[in-house]
C-alpha positions as CSV (number, residue, x, y, z in Angstrom):
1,X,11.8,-5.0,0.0
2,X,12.2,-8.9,0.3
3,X,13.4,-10.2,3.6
4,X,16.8,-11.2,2.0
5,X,17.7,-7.3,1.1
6,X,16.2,-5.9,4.7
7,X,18.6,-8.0,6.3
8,X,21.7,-6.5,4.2
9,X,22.2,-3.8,5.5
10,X,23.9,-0.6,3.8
11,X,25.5,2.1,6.2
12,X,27.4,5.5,5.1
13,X,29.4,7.1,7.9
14,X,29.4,10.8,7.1
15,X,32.1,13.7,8.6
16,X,35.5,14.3,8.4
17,X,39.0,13.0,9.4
18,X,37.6,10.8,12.5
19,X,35.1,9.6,10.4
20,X,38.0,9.0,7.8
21,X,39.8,7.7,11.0
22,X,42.9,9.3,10.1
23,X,46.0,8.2,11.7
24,X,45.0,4.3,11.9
25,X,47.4,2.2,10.7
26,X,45.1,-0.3,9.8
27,X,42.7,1.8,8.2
28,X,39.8,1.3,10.2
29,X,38.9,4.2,12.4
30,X,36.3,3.7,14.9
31,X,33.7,3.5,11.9
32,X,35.0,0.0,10.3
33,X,35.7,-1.5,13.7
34,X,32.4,-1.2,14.6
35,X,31.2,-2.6,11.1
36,X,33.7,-5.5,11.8
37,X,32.0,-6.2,15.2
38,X,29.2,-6.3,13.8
39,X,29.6,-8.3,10.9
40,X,31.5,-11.4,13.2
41,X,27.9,-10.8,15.4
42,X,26.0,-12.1,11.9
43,X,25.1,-8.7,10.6
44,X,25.4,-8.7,7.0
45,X,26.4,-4.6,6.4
46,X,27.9,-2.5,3.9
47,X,30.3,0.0,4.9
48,X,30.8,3.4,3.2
49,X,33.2,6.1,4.8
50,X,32.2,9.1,3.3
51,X,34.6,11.6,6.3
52,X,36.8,14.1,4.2
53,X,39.8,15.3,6.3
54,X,39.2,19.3,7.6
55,X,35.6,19.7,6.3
56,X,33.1,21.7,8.2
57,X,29.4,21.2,8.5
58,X,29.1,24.2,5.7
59,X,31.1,21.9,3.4
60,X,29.4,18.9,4.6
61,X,25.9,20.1,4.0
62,X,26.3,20.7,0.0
63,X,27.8,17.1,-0.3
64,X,26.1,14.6,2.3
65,X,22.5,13.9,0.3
66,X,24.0,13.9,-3.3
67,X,26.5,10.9,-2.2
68,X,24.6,9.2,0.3
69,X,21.5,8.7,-2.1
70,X,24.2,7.6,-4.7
71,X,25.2,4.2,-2.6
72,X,21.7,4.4,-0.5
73,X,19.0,3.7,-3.4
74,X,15.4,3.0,-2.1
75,X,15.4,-0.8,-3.1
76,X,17.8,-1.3,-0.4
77,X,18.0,-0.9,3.5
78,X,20.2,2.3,3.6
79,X,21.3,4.2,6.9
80,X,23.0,7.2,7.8
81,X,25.2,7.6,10.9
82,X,26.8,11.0,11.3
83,X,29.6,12.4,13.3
84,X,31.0,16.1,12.7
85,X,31.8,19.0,14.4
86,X,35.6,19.4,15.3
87,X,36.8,21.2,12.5
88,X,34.0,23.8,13.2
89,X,35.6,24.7,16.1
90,X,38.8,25.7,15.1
91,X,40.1,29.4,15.2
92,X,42.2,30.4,12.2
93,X,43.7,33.8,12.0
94,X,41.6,34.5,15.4
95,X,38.0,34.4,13.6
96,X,35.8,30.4,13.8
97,X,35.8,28.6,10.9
98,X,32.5,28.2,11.4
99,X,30.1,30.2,14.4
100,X,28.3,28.4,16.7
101,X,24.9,29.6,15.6
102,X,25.6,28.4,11.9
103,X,26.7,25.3,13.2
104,X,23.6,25.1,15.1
105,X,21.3,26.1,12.0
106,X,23.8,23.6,9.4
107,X,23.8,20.6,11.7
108,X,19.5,20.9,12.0
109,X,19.4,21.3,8.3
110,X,21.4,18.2,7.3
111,X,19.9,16.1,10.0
112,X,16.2,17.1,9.4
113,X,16.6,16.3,5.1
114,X,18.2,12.7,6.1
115,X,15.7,11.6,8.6
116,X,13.4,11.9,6.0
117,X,15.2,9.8,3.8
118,X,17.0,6.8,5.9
119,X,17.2,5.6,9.8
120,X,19.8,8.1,11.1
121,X,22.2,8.3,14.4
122,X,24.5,10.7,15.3
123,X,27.8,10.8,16.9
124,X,29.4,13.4,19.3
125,X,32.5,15.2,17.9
126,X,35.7,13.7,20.5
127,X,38.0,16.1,22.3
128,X,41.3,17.5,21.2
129,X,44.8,19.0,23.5
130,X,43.6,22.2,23.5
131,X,41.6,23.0,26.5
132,X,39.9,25.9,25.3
133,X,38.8,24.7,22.2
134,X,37.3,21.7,24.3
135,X,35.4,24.4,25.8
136,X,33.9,24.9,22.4
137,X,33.4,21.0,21.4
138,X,31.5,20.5,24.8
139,X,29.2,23.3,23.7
140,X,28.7,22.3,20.5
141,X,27.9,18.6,21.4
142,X,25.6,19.8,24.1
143,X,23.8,21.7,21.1
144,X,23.8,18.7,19.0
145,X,22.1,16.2,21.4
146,X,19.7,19.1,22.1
147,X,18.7,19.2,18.1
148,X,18.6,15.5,18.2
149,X,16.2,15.2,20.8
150,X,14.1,18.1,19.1
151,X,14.0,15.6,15.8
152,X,13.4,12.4,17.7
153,X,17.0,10.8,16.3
154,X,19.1,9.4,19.1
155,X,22.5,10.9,20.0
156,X,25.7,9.4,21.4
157,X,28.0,11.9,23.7
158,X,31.9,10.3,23.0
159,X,33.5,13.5,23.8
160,X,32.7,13.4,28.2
161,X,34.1,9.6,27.6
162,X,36.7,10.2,25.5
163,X,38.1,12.9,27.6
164,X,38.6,10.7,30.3
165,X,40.7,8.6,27.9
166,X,44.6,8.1,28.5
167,X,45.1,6.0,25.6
168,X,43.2,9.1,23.4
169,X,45.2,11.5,25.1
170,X,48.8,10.2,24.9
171,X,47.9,8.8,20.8
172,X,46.7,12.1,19.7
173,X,49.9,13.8,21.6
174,X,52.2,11.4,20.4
175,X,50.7,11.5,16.4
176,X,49.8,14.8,15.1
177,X,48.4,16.8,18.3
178,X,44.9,16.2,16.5
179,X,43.9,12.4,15.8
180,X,45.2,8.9,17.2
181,X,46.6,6.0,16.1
182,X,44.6,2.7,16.4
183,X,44.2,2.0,20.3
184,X,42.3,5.8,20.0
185,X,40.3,4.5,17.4
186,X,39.7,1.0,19.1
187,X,38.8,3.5,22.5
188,X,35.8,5.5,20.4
189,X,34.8,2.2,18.9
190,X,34.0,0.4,21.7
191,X,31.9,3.2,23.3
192,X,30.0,3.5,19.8
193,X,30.1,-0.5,19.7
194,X,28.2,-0.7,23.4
195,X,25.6,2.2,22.9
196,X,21.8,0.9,22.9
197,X,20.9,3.0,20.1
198,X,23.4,1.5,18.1
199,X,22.6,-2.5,18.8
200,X,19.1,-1.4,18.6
201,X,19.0,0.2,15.5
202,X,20.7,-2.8,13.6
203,X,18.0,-4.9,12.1
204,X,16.7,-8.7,13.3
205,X,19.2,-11.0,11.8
206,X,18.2,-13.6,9.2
């Protein structure tokens, strides 16, 4: 790879609708702000959101590789940052979408194939109204940085921040009782924005 190319970097955010970063006026999410902050600090990235509003990890296992290796070819410096896990949580007529130990066994699947691949991070699923299916996102995320440890790929907790969050709280209850509006998205950014593995993980600038 010449110098030129391992400085351009190419990045696809995979998950669902915070990934998407549904409910942001401007579009953004906490995915392109953090591309934007990045790019005014002299990083040269590409920015693919690949988040599809109410998938699961079952769903996003069968699509993830086939699209990322689409706009991630080997001549270039690809990475992968995932973030999931919400929508696997949620009870509909009184049965998971998705249990807990499939979750477990999708989330290991999808993360082992793409560390072989690209540079990968991961991203805590954030919190929603409902306590009791908080109970389940905490869970989960505590599974998740477990499997991440287990495969050596570094793992950012938003939901214990997040939940601390006013301006999360009062966005997603004054929206759609699931995502919010652009200070929410500007609130998950800037932990993602700050985390070491993050900075770290960009390359040296040119």
């Amino acid at each position: 790879m010449k110098p030129e190319q391992e400085s351009q970097v190419r990045i696809c955010f995979v998950g669902e609708s915070f990934v998407n970063g549904t409910g942001d006026s401007e579009c953004l999410g906490w995915t392109g702000r953090i591309c934007v902050d990045a790019n005014k600090r002299g990083y040269d990235i590409t920015y693919y959101n690949l988040g599809v509003r109410r998938e699961t990890t079952e769903e996003l296992k069968q699509r993830w590789r086939n699209e990322v290796i689409y706009r991630l070819p080997s001549d270039c410096n690809g990475r992968v940052v995932f973030s999931f896990g919400v929508n696997d949580t949620v009870i509909i007529n009184g049965k998971l979408r998705v249990s807990l130990l499939n979750s477990i066994f999708n989330v290991r699947q999808i993360l082992r194939e793409a560390k072989e691949l690209y540079p990968v991070l991961m991203v805590g699923p954030p919190p929603m109204l409902d306590n009791d299916q908080n109970t389940r996102i905490a869970e989960l995320s505590k599974y998740f940085a477990r499997i991440c440890r287990e495969l050596d790929i570094p793992y950012l907790d938003v939901f214990s921040v997040l939940k601390q969050s006013n301006i999360w709280f009062d966005e997603v209850y004054a929206y759609d009782k699931a995502h919010p509006r652009a200070g929410g998205y500007q609130a998950f950014a800037d932990i993602v924005k700050n985390w070491d593995a993050w900075l770290n993980w960009l390359p040296n600038r040119p």
